[in-house]
C-alpha positions as CSV (number, residue, x, y, z in Angstrom):
1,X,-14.4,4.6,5.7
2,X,-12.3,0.8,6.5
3,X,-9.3,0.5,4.7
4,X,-10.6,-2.6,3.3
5,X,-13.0,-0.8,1.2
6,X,-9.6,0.4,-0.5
7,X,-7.7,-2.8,-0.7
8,X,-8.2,-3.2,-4.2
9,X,-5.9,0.1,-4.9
10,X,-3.1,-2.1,-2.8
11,X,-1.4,-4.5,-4.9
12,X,2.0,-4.5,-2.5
13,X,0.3,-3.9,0.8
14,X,-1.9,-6.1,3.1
15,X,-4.0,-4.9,5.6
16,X,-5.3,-7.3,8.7
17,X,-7.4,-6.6,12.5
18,X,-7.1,-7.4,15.7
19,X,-9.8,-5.3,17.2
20,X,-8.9,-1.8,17.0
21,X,-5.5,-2.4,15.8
22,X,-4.7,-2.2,11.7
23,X,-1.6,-3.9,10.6
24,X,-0.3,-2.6,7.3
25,X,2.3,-5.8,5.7
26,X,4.3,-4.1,2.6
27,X,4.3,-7.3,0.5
28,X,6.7,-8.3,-2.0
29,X,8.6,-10.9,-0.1
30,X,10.0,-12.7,-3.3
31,X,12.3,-9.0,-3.5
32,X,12.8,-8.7,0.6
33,X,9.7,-6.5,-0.2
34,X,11.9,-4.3,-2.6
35,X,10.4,-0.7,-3.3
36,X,9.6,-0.5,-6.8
37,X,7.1,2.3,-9.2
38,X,3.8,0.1,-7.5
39,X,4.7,0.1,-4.0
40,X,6.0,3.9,-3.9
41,X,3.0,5.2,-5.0
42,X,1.1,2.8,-2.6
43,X,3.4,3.9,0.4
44,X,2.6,7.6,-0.7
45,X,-1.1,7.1,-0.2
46,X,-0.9,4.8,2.7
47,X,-0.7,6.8,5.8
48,X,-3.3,9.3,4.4
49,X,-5.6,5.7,4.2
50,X,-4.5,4.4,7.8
51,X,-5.3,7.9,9.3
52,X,-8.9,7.6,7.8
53,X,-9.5,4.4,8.3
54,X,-12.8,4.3,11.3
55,X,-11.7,0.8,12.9
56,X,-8.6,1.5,14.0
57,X,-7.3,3.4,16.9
58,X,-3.3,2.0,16.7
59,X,-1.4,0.8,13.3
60,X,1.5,-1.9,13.1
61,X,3.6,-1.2,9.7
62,X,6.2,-4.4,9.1
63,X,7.2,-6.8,6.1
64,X,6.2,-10.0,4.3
65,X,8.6,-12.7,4.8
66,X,11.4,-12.5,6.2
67,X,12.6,-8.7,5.5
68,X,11.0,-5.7,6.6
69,X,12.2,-3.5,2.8
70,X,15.2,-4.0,1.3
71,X,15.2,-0.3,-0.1
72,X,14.7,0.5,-3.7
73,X,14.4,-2.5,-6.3
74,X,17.2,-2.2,-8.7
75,X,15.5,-2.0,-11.6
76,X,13.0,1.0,-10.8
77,X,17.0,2.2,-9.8
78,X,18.1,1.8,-13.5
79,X,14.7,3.6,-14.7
80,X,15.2,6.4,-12.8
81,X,18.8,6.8,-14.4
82,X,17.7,6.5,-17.7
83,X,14.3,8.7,-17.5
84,X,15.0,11.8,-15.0
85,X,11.3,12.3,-14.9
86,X,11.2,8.7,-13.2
87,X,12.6,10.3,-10.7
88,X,10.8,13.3,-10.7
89,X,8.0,11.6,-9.5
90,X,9.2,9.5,-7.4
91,X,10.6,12.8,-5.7
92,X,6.9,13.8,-5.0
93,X,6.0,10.6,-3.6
94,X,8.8,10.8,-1.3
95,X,7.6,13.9,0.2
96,X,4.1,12.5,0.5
97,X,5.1,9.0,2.1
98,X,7.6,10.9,5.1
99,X,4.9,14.1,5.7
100,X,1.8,12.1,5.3
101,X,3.7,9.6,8.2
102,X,4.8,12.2,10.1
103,X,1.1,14.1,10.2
104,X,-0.5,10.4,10.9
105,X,-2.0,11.5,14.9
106,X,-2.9,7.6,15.4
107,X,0.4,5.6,17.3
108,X,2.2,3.8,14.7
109,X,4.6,1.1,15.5
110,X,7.3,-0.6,13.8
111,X,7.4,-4.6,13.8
112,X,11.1,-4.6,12.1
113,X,11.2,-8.1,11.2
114,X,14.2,-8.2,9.5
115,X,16.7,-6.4,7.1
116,X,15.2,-2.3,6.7
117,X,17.6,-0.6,4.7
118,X,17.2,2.9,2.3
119,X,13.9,3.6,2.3
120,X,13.0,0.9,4.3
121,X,15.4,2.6,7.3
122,X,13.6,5.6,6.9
123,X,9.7,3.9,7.6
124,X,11.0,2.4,10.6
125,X,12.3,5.6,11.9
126,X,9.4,7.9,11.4
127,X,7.3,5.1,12.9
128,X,6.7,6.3,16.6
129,X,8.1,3.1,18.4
130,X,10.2,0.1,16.7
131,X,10.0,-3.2,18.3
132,X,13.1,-5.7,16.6
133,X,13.7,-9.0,16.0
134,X,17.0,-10.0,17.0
135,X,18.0,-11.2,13.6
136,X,17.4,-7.4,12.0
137,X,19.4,-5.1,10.8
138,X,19.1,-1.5,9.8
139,X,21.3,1.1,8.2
140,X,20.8,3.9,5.0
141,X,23.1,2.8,2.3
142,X,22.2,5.6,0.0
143,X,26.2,6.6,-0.5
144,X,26.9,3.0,-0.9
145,X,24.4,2.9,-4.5
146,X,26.3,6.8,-5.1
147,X,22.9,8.3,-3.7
148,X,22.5,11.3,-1.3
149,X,20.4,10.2,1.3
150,X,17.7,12.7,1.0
151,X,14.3,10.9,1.5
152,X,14.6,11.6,4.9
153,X,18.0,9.3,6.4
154,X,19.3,12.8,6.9
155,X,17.1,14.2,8.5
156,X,15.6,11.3,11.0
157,X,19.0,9.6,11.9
158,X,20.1,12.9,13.7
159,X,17.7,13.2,15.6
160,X,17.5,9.9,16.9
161,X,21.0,9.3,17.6
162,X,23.1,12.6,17.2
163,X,25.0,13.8,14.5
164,X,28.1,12.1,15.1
165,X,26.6,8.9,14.6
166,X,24.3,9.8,12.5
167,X,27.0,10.9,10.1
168,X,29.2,7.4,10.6
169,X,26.0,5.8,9.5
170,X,25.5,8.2,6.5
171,X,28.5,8.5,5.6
172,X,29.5,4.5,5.1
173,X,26.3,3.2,4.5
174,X,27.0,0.4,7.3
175,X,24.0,-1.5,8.7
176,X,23.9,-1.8,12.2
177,X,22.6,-5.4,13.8
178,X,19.0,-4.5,15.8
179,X,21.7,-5.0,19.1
180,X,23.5,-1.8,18.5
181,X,20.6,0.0,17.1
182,X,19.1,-0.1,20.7
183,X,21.9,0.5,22.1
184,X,23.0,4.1,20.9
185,X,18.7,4.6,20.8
186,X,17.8,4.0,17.2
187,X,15.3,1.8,18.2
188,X,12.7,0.9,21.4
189,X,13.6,-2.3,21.7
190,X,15.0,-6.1,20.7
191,X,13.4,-9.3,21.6
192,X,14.0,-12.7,19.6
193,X,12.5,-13.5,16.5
194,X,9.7,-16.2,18.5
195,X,8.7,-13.1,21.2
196,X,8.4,-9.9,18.4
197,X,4.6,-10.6,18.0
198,X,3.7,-10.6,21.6
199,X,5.6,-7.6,21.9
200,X,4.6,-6.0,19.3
201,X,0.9,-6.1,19.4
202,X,1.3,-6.5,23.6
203,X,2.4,-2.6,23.2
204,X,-0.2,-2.2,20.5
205,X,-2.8,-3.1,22.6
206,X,-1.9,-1.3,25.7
207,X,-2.0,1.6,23.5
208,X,-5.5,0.4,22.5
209,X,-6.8,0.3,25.7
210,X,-5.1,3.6,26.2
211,X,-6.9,6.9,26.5
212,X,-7.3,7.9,22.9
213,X,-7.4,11.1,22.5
214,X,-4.4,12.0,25.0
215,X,-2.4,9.5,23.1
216,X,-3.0,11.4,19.6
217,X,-2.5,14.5,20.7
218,X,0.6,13.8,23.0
219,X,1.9,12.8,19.7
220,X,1.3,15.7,17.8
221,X,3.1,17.5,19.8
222,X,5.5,15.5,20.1
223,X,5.9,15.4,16.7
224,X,6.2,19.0,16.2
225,X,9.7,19.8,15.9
226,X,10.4,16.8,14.0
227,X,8.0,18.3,10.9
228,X,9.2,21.7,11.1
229,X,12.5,20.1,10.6
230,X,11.4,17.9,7.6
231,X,9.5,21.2,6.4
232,X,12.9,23.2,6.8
233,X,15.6,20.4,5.0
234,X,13.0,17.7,3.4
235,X,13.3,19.1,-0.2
236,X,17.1,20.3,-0.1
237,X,17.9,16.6,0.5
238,X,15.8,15.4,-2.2
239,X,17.2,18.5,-5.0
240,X,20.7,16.8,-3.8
241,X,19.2,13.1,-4.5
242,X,18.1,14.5,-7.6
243,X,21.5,15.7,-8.7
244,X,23.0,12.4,-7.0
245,X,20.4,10.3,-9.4
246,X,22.6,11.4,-13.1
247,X,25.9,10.9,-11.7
248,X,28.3,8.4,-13.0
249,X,29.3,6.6,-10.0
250,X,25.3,6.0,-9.3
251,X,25.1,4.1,-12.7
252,X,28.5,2.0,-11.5
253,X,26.9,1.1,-8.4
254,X,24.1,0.1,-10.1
255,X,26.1,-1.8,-12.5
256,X,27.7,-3.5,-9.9
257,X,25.1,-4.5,-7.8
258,X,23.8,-6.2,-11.1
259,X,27.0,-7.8,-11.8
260,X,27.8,-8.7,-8.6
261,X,30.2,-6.8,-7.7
262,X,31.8,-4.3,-5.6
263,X,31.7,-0.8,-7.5
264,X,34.8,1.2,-8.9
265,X,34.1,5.1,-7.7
266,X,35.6,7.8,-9.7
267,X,34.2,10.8,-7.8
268,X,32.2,11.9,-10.8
């Protein structure tokens, strides 16, 4: 089955071909494509749709406009505060949009765009390649909304970049410019804004015209330890989101983002 005979069950996701390449847009570019109750559950469905879809053999995953996502929209935020089993569910999703990516054997590369923060970070990084714009920036600000960064930060950033940077990142919730996220090997590569779509679909269709089969199964195994990981800490990090979601200095940051301003932590 073609994705497109799916579309209509996509109200925040674009699909678009170029021969045996799919490109996947999330698309809500009036909120930096913002991830709210719509496109979660989209996103946890997606990669299950892109691995069956029959014309493609390589995937492109990027953002509307001119962010790639912008993490979670603030209001889904607040309804998760005030309904726990908001965030319940969303907790399930979670775990279906980082294993379902994880498990997806065709190549999947990242056209970051522009800003990818949260959640946003996290598709990027479980992409198998990410090809920048210059004018990008990434980072996973989950402590800076009083949020443990459990839907999968902690566990991809490690990996990528060692735990000593991985922890700076984490810790502060900085964003790093697309520059230094090359640099210490968070991402493949940075070219400027004009050049990202002939590098990005120049890659994608060498893969294309790649030997198939290898390619899918070189990444399987590739792959590998990074699941068993996710299997191993995937739902600790989200119990500690969970318990992260009711705390008072969650609901401040949300406050202040709202208001405008910078948040007043207590600890609590």
């Amino acid at each position: 089955m073609r994705i497109e005979e799916k579309s209509s069950a996509y109200t925040c996701i674009k699909f678009s071909r170029e021969g045996r390449i799919l490109t996947a847009t999330l698309s809500r570019p009036q909120a930096m494509n913002a991830v709210n109750a719509a496109l979660h559950e989209e996103l946890s469905r997606l990669f299950c749709d892109l691995a069956d879809d029959e014309g493609s053999d390589v995937l492109v995953l990027t953002g509307e406009g001119k962010a790639f996502c912008a993490g979670g929209d603030l209001i889904w935020l607040q309804e998760a505060i005030d309904d726990p089993e908001v965030f319940l569910r969303m907790g399930g999703e979670a775990k279906r949009i980082l294993f379902s990516q994880l498990e997806l054997e065709k190549p999947l590369i990242c056209r970051l765009n522009g800003a990818a923060t949260g959640l946003g970070a996290s598709l990027a990084l479980a992409c198998d390649m990410t090809i920048a714009s210059s004018n990008a920036v990434i980072g996973d600000p989950h402590v800076s909304v009083g949020l443990v960064a459990g839907d999968g930060g902690a566990i991809l950033w490690s990996q990528l970049v060692g735990f000593a940077r991985a922890r700076e990142y984490l810790f502060t919730g900085k964003l790093a410019k697309a520059e230094e996220a090359e640099r210490i090997g968070l991402i493949n590569r940075v070219v400027a804004a004009e050049q990202l779509d002939d590098a990005v679909y120049g890659l994608a269709r060498e893969l294309a015209a790649g030997a198939t089969r290898a390619i899918r199964w070189t990444k399987i195994v590739t792959n590998t330890p990074l699941k068993a990981l996710a299997h191993q800490l995937f739902d600790m990090g989200l119990a500690y989101e969970s318990m992260s979601n009711v705390t008072r200095d969650h609901q401040e940051a949300v406050n202040a983002f709202r208001e405008r301003r910078r948040p007043a932590f207590t600890g609590k």
